[in-house]
C-alpha positions in Angstrom: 95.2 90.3 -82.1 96.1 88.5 -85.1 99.4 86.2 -84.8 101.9 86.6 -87.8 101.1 85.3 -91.0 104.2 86.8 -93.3 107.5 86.8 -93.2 109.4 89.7 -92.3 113.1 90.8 -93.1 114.6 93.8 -91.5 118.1 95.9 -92.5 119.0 98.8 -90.2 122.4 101.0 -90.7 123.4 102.4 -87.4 126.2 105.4 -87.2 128.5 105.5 -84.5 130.7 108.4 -83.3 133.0 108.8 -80.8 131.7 106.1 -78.4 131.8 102.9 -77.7 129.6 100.6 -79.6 130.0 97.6 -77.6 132.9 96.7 -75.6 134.7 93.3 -75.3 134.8 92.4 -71.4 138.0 89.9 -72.2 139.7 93.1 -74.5 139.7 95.7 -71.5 136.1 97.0 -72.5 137.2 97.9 -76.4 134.8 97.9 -79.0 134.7 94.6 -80.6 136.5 94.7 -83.8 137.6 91.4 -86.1 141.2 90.5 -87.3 140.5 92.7 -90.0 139.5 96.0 -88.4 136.0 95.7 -88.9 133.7 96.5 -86.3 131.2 94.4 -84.5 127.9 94.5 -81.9 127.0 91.4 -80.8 123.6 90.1 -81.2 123.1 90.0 -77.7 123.8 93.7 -77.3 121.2 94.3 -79.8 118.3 92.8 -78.2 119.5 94.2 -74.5 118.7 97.7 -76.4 115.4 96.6 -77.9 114.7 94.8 -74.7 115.2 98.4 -72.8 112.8 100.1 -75.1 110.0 97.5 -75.3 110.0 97.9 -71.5 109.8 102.0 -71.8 107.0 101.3 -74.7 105.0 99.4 -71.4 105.8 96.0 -71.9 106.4 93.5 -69.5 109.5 92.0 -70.4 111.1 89.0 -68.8 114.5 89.8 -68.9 115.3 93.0 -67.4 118.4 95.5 -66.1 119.4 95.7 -62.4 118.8 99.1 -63.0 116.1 98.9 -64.8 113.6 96.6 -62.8 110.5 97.7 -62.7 108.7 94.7 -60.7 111.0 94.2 -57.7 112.2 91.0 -58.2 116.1 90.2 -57.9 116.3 87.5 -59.9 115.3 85.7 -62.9 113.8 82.2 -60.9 111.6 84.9 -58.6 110.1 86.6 -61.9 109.1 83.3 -63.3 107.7 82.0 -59.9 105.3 84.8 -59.3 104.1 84.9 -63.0 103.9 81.2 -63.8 104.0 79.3 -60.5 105.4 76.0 -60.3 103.5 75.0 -63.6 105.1 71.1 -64.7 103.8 70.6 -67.8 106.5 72.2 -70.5 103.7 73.4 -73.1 101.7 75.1 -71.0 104.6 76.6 -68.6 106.0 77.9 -72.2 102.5 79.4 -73.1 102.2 81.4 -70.0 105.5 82.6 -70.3 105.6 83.9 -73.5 102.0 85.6 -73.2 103.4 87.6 -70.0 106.6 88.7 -71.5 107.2 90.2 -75.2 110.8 89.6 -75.3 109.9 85.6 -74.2 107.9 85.4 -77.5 110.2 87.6 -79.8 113.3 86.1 -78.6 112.5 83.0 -77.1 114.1 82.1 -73.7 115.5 78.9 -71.6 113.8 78.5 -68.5 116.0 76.0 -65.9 115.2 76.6 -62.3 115.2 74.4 -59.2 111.8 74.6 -57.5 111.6 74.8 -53.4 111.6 70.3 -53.8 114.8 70.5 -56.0 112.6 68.9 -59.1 113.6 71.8 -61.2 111.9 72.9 -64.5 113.5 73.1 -67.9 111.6 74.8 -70.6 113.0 76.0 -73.7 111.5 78.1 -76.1 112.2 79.1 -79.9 111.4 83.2 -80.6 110.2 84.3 -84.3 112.8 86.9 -84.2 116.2 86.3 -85.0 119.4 89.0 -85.3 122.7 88.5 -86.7 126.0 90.7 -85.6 125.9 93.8 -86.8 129.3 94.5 -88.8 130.8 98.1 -89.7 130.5 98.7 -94.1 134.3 100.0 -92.8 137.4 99.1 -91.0 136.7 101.4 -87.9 139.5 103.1 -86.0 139.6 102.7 -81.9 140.5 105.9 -79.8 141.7 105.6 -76.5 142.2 107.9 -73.9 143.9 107.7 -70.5 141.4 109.0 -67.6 140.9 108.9 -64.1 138.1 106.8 -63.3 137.6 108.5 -59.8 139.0 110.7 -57.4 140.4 109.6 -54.1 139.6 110.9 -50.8 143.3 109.5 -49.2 146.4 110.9 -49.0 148.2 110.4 -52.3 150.2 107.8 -50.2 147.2 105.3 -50.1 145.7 106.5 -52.7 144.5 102.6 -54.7 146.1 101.6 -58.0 142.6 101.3 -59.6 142.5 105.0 -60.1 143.4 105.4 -62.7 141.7 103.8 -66.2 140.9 103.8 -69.9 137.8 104.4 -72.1 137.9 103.7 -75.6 135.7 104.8 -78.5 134.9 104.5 -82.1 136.1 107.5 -84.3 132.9 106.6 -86.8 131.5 103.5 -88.0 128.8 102.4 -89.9 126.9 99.6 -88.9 124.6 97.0 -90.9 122.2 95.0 -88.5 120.4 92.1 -89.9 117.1 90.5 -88.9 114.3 88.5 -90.0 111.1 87.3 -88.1 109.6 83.5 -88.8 106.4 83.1 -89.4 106.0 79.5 -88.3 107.7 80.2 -84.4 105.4 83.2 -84.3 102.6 80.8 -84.3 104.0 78.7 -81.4 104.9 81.6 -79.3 102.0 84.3 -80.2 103.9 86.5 -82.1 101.5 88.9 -83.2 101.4 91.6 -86.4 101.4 94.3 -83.5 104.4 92.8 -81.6 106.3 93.1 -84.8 105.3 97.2 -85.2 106.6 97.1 -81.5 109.7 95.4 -82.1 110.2 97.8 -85.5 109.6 100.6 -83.4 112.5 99.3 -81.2 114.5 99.0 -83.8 113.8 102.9 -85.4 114.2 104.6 -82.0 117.4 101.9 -80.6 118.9 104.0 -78.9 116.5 106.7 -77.2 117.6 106.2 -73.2 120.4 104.7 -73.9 122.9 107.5 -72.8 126.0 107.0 -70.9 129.6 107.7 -70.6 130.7 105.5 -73.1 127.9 106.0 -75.3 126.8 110.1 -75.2 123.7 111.4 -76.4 123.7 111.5 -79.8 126.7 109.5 -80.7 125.0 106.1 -81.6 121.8 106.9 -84.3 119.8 104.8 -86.7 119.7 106.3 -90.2 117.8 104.2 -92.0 115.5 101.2 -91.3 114.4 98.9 -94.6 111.6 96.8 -93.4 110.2 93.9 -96.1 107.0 92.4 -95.4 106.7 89.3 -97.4 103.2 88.0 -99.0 103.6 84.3 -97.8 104.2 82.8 -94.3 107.7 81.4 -96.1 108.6 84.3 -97.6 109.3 85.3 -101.4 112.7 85.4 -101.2 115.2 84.0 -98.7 116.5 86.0 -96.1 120.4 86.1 -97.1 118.6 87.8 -101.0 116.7 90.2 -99.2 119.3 91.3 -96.9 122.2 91.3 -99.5 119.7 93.8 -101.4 120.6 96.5 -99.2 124.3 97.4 -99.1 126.3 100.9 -98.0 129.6 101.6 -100.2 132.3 104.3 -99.5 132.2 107.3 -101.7 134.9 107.9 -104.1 136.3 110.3 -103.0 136.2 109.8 -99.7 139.3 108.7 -97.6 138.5 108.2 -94.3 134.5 108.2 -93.9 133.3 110.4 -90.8 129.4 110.5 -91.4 126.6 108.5 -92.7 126.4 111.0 -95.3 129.7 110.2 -96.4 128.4 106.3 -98.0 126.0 105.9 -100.7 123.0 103.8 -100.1 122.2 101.1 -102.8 119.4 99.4 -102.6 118.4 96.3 -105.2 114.3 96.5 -105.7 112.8 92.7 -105.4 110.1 92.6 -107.5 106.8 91.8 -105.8 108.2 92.5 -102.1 107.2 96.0 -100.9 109.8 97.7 -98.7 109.5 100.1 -96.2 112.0 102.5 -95.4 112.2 104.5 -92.5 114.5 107.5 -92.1 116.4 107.5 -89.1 114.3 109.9 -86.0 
């Protein structure tokens, strides 16, 4: 497999609907929003989903879901131990490490664990693949509903104040996700040309098995994916260009947007960068 040799710059637009996005543990579990109304997903909530469906593509990945473990390990000291052993040397315990696990050397990872003589190891690695916050084009509007988060077996009497709870969605938003991959980390971490279809794969199909209660099927989608593929390991263009090149705007008439349909796409051609674009599956 060849490693990475150009730069590549990524814009997806995700649609949300009735659901919650991503929900702020300190804000009662409502979808992040900013000052001004506008929407967020946090980066870190992006790569948890592209995480979940490298793993269902058959990739070992490193950092995994209780619920979704497929090795048996409990933790993230025994996965390292078993895969890389009590390496010392920093170089090579980073090389193992990223070619066992995909999402090591896409995303990079900081490895700090005490070892059975309480030396430790601390190994820090930079990934090729870097996301921003996604934002919404829009202000979004939060919904929230009183529920009851599960039925008691006591008598009413004893019945536990918890039962009671609430679950908040999204009416609609429209979200831009940002990403670019860097050719020179690719090189240190074996990044390769077909880890980068995997990972654009990811990104088309985000949120296939990703159901739940706060997030139905169907509710969260990718519409479009714009994937640039530069001609240089630097790149043509800088990343803020290529990703301002690509923007969604409300449609005149318009008042309060409820579908993807409802925002025109414009995109800005870059001459001599080739773009891909992917409708949404």
């Amino acid at each position: 497999m060849s490693l990475l040799k150009n730069k590549i710059d990524f814009v997806a637009f995700v649609s949300v609907t009735m659901a919650n996005s991503n929900g702020d543990p300190l804000n009662g579990n409502r979808p992040r929003t900013d000052y001004n109304g506008y929407g967020e997903i946090s980066d870190v909530c992006i790569k948890r989903k592209i995480r979940n469906r490298m793993q269902d593509l058959g990739q070992s990945i490193f950092v995994q879901s209780d619920d979704r473990c497929d090795d048996g390990f409990k933790s993230l000291s025994e996965r390292a131990k078993a895969a890389v052993g009590n390496i010392k040397d920093p170089e090579e315990y980073a090389r193992l490490a990223c070619q066992r696990w995909l999402d090591v050397r896409s995303f990079g990872q900081v490895f700090a664990f005490k070892s059975t003589d309480k030396s430790g190891i601390s190994v820090g690695v930079r990934g090729p693949v870097s996301i921003h916050q996604a934002v919404s084009v829009s202000p979004v509007e939060v919904h929230s509903l009183q529920i009851t988060k599960s039925v008691n077996s006591e008598p009413a009497e004893k019945r536990s104040s918890d039962t009671m709870g609430m679950k908040h969605m999204v009416r609609f938003g429209l979200y831009k996700i940002k990403g670019s991959i860097n050719v020179q980390l690719a090189q240190k971490t074996g990044f390769t040309d077909a880890d980068a279809e995997i990972v654009k794969e990811c990104l088309c199909t985000l949120f296939e098995n990703d159901a739940s209660a706060a997030r139905p099927e169907g509710s969260m989608q990718v519409n479009k994916l714009y994937w640039w593929r530069h001609n240089c390991p630097a790149g043509q263009y800088s990343s803020a260009k290529v990703h301002a090149s690509v923007s969604a705007e409300q449609k005149n008439a318009i008042d309060i947007p409820a579908d993807f349909h409802d925002y025109d796409i414009l995109s800005e051609e870059l001459p001599g960068l080739h773009c891909e674009v992917i409708d949404g599956i």
